[in-house]
N, C-alpha and C positions, 0 to 999 in steps of 0.2 A: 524465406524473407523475414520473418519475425525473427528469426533467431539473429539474424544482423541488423537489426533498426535499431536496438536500443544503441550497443557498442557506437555505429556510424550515426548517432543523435550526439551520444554522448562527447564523440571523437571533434565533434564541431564545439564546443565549451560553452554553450548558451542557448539561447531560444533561437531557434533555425526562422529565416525569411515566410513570406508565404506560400511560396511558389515549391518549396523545398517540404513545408509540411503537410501542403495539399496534394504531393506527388508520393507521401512516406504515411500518413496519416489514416487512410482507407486499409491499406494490409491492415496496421492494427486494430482499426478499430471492430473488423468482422472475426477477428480474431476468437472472440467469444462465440460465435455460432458454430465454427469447428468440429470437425468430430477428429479431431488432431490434438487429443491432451498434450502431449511432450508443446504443441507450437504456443498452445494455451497456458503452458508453463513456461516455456520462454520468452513470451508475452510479458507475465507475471515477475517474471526473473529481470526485464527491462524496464520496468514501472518507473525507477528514478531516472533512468537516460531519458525516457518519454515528458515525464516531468520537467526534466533539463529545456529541453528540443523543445515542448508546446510551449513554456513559460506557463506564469500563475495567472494571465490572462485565459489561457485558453483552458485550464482544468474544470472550472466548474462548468462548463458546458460541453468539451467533448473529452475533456480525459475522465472525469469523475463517474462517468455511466463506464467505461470502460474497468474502471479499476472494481466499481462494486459487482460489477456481471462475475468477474475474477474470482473476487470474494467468495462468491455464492456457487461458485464451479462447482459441477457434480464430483468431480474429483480432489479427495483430501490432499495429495501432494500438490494441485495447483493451488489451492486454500491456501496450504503453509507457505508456497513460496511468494505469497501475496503478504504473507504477514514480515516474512526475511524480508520484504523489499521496502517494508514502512519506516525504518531508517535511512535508507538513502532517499525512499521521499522526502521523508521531516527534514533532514541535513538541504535538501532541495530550496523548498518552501521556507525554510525562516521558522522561529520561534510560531510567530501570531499566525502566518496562513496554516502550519501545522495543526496548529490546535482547534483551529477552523474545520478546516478537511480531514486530517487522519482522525482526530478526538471520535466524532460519530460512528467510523470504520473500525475502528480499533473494539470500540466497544461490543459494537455487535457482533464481530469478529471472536469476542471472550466468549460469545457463548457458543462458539463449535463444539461440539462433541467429536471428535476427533480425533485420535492420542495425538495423531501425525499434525496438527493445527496447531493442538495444544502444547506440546513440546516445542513447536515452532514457535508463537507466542509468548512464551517463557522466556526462552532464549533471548527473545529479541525487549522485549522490556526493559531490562536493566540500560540497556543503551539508548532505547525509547522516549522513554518518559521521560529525559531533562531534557529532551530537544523539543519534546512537545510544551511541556510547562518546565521552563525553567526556573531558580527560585528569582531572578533579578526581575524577570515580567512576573507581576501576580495574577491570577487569572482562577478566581475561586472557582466559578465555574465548570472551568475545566479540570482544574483538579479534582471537583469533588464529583464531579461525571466520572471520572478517572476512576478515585479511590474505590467506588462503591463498585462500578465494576470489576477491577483485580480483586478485590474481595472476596466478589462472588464466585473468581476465576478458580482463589488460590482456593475455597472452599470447595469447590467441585473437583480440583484438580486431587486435592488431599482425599474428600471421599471416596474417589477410585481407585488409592491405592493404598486404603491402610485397611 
């Protein structure tokens, strides 16, 4: 089932009804108690169609427990595909809820030790950060939550391998 909620969220173009996300919304959301890594990863791998489907109504109360349980998965490939999927959240969410919601997730996320996080992480950055803080909104805050953590990232990332 998880492996086709996000696609069939997505396939609808917007925030689905309520009747449609109280009949789709319970798979996911036990998703993280699993002992089913791969569903728990394709859970993770749906994160923006999810996004799509609840709208930014409904994230701070029942997608955002979801996405940080994700996060913190015993398993490093569900981690990283939690981190590949912070781009099509932010592209979700807009400029300003982005940096609301992913800004905190992203951070604490920098500090995985992981190669498989951290490579994931990396990767996803560069496309990252202008959807979270663009330069047209200023949002000092964010950026400089931001800055200090890549920082830390790119300094830890460098120690392990020089």
């Amino acid at each position: 089932m998880t492996r086709h909620l996000g696609p069939l969220m997505v396939g609808r173009g917007g925030p689905v009804d309520d009747s449609t996300w109280e009949f789709f919304f319970p798979h996911a959301k036990s998703v993280p108690e699993s002992d089913d890594a791969d569903s728990r990863w394709a859970c993770a791998f749906n994160l923006p169609g999810l996004v799509r489907a609840g709208g930014k109504a409904r994230y701070s109360s029942l997608i955002q427990p979801l996405v940080e349980a994700l996060s913190k998965d015993e398993e490093a490939y569900v981690r990283a595909q939690v981190a590949k999927s912070l781009v099509g959240m932010a592209q979700e969410f807009g400029p300003r809820d982005s940096a609301i919601h992913l800004t905190p997730l992203l951070v604490a996320m920098l500090k995985d030790e992981e190669q498989e996080v951290r490579t994931a992480l990396a990767a996803t950055l560069g496309a990252l950060i202008p959807l979270i803080c663009p330069k047209d909104i200023p949002d000092s805050a964010c950026a400089e939550r931001l800055a200090g953590a890549v920082c830390k990232f790119v300094g830890a990332v460098q120690g392990k391998h020089v």
